[in-house]
C-alpha positions in Angstrom: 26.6 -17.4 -57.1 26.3 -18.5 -61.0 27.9 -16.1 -63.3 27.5 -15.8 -67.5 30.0 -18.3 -69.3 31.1 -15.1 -71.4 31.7 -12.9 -68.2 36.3 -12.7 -67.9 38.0 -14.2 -65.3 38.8 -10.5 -64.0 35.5 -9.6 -63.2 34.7 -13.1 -62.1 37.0 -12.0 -59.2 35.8 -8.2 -58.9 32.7 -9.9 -58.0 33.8 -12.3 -55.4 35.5 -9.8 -53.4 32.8 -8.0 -53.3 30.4 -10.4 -51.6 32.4 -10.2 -48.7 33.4 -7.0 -46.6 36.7 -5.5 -46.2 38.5 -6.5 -42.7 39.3 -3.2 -42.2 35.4 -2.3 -42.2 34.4 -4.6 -39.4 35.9 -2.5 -36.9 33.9 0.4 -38.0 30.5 -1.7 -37.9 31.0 -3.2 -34.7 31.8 0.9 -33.2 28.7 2.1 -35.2 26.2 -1.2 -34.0 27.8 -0.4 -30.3 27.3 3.6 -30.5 23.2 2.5 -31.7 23.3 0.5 -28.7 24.3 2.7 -26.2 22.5 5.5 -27.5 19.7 7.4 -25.2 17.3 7.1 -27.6 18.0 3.0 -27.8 16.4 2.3 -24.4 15.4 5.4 -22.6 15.2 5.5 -18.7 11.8 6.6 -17.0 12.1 10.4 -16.0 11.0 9.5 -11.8 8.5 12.3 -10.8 6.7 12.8 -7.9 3.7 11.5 -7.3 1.3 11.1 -4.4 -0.8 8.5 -2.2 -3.9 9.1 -0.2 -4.7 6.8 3.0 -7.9 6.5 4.7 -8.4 4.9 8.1 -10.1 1.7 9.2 -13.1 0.1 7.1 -15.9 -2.3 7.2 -19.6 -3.1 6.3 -21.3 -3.6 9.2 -24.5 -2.7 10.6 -26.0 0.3 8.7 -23.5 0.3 6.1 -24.1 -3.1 5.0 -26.5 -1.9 2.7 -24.3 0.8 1.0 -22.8 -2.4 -0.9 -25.6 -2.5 -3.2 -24.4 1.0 -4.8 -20.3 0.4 -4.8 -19.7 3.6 -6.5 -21.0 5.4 -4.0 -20.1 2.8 -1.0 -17.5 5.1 0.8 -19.4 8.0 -0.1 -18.2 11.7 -1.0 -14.7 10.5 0.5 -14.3 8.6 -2.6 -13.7 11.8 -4.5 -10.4 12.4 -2.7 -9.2 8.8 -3.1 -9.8 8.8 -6.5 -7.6 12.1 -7.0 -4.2 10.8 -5.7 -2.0 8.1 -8.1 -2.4 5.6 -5.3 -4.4 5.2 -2.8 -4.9 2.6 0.4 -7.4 1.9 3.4 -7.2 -0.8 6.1 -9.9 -3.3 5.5 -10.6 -4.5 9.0 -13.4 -7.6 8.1 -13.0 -10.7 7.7 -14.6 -11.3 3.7 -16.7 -13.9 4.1 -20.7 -14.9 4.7 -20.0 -18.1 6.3 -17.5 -19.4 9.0 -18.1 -19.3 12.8 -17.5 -16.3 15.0 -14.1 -16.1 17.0 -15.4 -17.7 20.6 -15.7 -15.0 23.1 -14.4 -12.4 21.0 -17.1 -9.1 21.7 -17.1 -7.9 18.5 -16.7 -9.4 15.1 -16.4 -8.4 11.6 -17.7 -9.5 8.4 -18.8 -8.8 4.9 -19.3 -10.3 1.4 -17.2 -10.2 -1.6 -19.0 -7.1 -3.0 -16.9 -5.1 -0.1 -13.6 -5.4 -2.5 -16.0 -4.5 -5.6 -17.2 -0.9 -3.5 -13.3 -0.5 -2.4 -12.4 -0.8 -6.0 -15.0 1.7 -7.5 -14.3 4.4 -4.7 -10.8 4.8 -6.1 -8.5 2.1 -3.4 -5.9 0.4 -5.2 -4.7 -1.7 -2.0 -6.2 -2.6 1.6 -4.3 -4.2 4.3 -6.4 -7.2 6.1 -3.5 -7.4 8.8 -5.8 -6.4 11.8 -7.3 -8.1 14.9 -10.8 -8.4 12.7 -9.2 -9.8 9.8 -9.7 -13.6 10.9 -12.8 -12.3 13.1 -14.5 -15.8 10.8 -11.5 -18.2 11.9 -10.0 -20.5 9.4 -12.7 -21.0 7.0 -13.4 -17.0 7.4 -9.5 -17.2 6.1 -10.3 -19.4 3.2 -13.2 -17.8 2.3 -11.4 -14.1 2.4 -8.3 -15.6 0.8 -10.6 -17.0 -2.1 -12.3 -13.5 -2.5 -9.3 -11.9 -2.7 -7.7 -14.1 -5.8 -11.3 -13.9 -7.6 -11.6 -10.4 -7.6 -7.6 -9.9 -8.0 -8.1 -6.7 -6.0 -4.8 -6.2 -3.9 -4.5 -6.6 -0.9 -1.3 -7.5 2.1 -1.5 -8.3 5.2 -2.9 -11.5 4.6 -2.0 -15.1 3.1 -2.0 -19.0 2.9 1.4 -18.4 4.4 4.0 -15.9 6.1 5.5 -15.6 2.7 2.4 -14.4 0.6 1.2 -12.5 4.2 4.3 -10.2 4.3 4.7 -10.2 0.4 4.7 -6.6 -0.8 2.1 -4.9 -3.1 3.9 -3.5 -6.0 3.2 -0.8 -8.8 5.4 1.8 -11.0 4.0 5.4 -10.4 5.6 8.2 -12.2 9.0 5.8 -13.0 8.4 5.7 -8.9 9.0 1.9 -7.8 6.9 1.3 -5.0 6.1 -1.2 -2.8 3.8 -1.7 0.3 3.8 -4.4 3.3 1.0 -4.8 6.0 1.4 -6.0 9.4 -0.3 -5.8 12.6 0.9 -5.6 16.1 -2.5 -5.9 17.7 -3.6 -9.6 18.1 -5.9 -10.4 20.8 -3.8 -12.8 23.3 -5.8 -16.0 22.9 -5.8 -15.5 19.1 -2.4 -14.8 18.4 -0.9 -18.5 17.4 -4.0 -19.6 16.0 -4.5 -16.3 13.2 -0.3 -15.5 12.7 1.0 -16.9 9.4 3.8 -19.4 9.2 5.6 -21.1 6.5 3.2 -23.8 6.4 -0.3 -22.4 7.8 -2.3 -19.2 6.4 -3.1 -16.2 8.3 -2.0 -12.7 9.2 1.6 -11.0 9.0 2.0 -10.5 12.5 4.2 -7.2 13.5 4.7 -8.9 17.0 7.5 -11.1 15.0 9.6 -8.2 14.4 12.7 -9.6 13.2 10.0 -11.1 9.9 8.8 -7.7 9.6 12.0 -6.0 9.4 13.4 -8.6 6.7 10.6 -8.1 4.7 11.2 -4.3 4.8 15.0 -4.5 4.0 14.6 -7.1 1.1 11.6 -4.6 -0.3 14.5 -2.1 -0.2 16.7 -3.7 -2.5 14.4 -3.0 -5.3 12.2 -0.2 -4.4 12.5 3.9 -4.8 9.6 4.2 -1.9 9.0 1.6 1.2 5.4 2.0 2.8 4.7 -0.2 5.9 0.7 -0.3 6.9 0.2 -1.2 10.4 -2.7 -1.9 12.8 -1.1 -0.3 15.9 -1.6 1.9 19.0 -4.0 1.4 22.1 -7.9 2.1 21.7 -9.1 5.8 22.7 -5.2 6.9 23.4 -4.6 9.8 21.6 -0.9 9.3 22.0 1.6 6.5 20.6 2.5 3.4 22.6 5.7 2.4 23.6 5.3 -0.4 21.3 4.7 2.3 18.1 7.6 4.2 19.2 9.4 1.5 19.9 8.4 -0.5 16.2 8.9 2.8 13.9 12.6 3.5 14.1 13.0 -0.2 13.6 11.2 0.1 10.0 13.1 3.3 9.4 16.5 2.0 10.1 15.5 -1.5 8.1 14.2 1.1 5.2 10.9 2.0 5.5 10.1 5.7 3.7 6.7 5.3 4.9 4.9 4.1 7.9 0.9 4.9 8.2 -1.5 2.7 10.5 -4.6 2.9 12.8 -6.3 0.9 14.8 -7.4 3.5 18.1 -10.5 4.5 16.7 -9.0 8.2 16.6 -6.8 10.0 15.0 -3.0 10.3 15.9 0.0 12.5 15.3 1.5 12.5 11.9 4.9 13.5 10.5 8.3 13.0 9.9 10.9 10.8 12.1 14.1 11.6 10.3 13.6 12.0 6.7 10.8 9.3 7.2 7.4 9.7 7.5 5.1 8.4 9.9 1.6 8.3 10.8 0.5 6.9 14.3 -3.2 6.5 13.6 -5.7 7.1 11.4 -8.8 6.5 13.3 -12.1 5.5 11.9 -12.9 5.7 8.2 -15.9 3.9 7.1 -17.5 2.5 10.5 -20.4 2.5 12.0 -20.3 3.2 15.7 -18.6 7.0 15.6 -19.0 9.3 18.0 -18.8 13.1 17.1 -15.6 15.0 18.2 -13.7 12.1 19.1 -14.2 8.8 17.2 -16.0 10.7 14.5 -13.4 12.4 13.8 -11.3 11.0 10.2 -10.2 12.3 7.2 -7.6 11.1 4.1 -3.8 11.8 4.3 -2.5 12.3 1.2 1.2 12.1 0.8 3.6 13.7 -2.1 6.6 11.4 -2.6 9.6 11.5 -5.3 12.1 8.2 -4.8 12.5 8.0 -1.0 11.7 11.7 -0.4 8.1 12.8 1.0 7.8 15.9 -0.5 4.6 17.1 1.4 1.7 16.1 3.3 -2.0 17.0 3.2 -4.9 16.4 5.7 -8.5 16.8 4.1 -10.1 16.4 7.3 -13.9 15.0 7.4 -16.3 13.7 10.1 -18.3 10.6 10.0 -22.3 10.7 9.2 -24.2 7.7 8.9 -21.1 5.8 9.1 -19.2 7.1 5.9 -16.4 10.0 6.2 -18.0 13.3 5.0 -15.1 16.3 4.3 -15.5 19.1 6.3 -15.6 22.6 4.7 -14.9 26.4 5.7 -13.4 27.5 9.2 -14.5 24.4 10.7 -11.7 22.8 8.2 -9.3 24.6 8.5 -9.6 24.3 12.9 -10.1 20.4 11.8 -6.5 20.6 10.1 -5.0 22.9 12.7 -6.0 19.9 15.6 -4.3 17.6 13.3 -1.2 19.1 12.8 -1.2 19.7 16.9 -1.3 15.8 17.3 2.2 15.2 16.5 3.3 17.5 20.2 3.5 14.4 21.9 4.4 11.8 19.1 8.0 13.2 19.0 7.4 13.7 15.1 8.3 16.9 13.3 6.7 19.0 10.9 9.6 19.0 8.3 12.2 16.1 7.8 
C-alpha cells in the first residue's frame, strides 16, 4: 500500500489497522460462514415420494412378430400405453440379440432377434429388461458377444447378462422421486446340459445364474447398502404349473432376508400368484407378454403389474389384465376385466402370499 508523502504518521497507522480485521471478529465470521453452511437452503435433501414401476412378462420376436420390428413404436402394441405411464418400467427379454451364431445343439426351441428388438423395447416405454433366462444364450458364445455388443451400442439397460459374473449380477440403477433404486436379474432355470457352459464367472461371460445362491444373495445385500428399493427379476417356476415350486418358495425368503423389497419373475408361460411375503412383495410369474405361441384362457393370458413403492414400502399394487392377439398383449375392458383381475388376485391362495403386508 503507497500512501501521499503529506499524509501524518497518525493516519498512516489508522490505515494499516484497518487492512486487517479485528481478532475479536474472526470468531463471528467463522459462526456466520458455518451457520451458511449448514443451512437448509445450502444443500437441500430430495423430498423421497412414491413412485411406481410396471412389469410385463416374457418377450421376444419370433415368428409373426418379427415383423412388428419395423414399426418400434408400436412393437408391443396398445400394451405400451400402460408401460409408458408408470416412472419405471421392466420386461424380461427372453432372446438371445443376435442374427448370427449357431443354435444351442439339441435344444427344441431357440430364440433370436436383431438389435432393432432393444430400439422397439425402448420406444414402448421399458427402461430395463433382464436377459437372465434359459433363451438368453439360445445363440451360444458368439450369440453372447453379439447380444453383449448390442446392448453397449444401443446403451439400453439391461441385467442379467455380462462378460463376467460381476457385470451379470451388477444392478441397474436410477433416482425416481429422490427414490434410490436398484434392480438385479437372475435365473434359476438353466437347462442341465447348458448350465456350466452359459453361467458367468469371474473370467468368462454369460448369465447371473440364481442356482449359485450364495452370489445372488451378496449381490442383494451389497445393493442394500445403498439403495431405498431392492427389485430382484427372476426367470423361475416350472412350465404350465400354476403354483410356485419348491425352489421359488424356497429362493424368495432368501432375497427378503438378504434385502430384497421386490421380487417379480416368469418363466411358466402363465400367470402366478402375486403379493406380499412380509412387508415384501413378490410375484411368482408373469406368464407370457409378447410371444407368439399363446393359447387363449391359459397361456394367453398376461397383463402389466404395476407397483406403488415409497423407500422400501410397496404402497399398492395394480393388475391391468390383457390377453394376447396376434402375439402382442391387448388389455382387456368391462366385466370381462374386472373377472380377469378377480382370477388374479385368487392366484396368490396357494402361493402363501397375502394381500396386505
Amino acid at each position: 500500500m503507497r500512501f501521499p508523502r503529506a499524509l501524518p504518521l497518525f493516519a498512516v497507522v489508522a490505515s494499516l489497522a484497518a487492512c486487517s480485521a479485528p481478532p475479536e471478529k474472526e470468531p463471528q465470521r467463522r459462526q456466520v460462514e458455518h451457520q451458511i453452511a449448514t443451512s437448509p437452503t445450502a444443500e437441500p435433501t430430495p423430498e423421497r415420494r412414491p413412485y411406481t414401476i410396471a412389469f410385463g412378462g416374457d418377450v421376444h420376436f419370433e415368428g409373426m412378430l418379427r415383423g412388428r420390428l419395423a414399426s418400434p413404436r408400436t412393437a408391443l402394441g396398445p400394451i405400451a400405453s400402460v408401460l409408458r405411464k408408470a416412472d419405471l418400467s421392466m420386461v424380461n427379454l427372453e432372446t438371445a440379440i443376435t442374427t448370427g451364431g449357431t443354435p444351442a445343439p439339441g435344444k427344441q426351441y431357440t430364440f433370436r432377434a436383431p438389435a432393432s428388438a432393444l430400439t422397439a423395447l425402448k420406444a414402448a416405454g421399458v427402461d430395463v429388461a433382464s436377459m437372465a433366462n434359459n433363451h438368453g444364450m439360445d445363440y451360444m458364445e458368439t450369440g453372447l458377444a453379439d447380444s453383449l455388443a448390442a446392448i453397449k451400442r444401443s446403451k439400453f439397460p439391461m441385467v442379467g447378462i455380462g462378460k463376467d459374473a460381476a457385470q451379470a449380477f451388477k444392478p441397474f440403477r436410477r433416482t425416481v422421486n429422490g427414490n434410490r433404486v436398484a434392480i438385479i436379474g437372475a435365473t434359476q432355470v438353466l437347462d442341465a446340459e447348458f448350465i456350466q457352459a452359459w453361467t458367468a464367472t469371474d473370467d468368462k461371460g454369460g448369465l447371473a445364474s440364481a442356482k449359485d445362491e450364495d452370489a445372488l444373495l451378496r449381490a442383494v445385500r451389497q445393493a442394500r447398502k445403498n439403495s431405498d428399493t431392492v427389485i430382484v427379476h427372476l426367470h423361475w417356476g416350472t412350465e404350465l404349473q400354476k403354483c410356485p415350486n419348491q425352489a421359488q418358495l424356497s429362493l424368495a425368503p432368501k432375497l427378503v432376508k438378504a434385502g430384497a423389497d421386490v421380487v417379480v419373475g416368469g418363466h411358466a408361460h402363465i400367470l402366478l400368484g402375486s403379493g406380499y411375503l412380509g412387508k415384501a412383495y413378490v410375484n411368482y410369474g408373469m406368464g407370457n407378454f409378447v410371444f407368439y405361441n399363446s393359447t387363449p384362457g391359459t397361456t394367453g393370458r398376461t397383463g402389466v403389474l404395476t407397483l406403488t413403492i415409497n423407500g422400501r414400502k410397496v404402497l399398492k399394487d395394480r393388475w391391468t389384465p390383457a390377453t394376447i392377439q396376434g402375439g402382442i398383449p391387448v388389455p382387456m375392458t368391462g366385466s370381462a376385466r374386472t373377472q380377469a383381475v378377480a382370477d388374479w388376485k385368487e392366484l396368490r391362495s396357494c402361493a402363501g402370499l397375502s394381500a396386505r403386508p
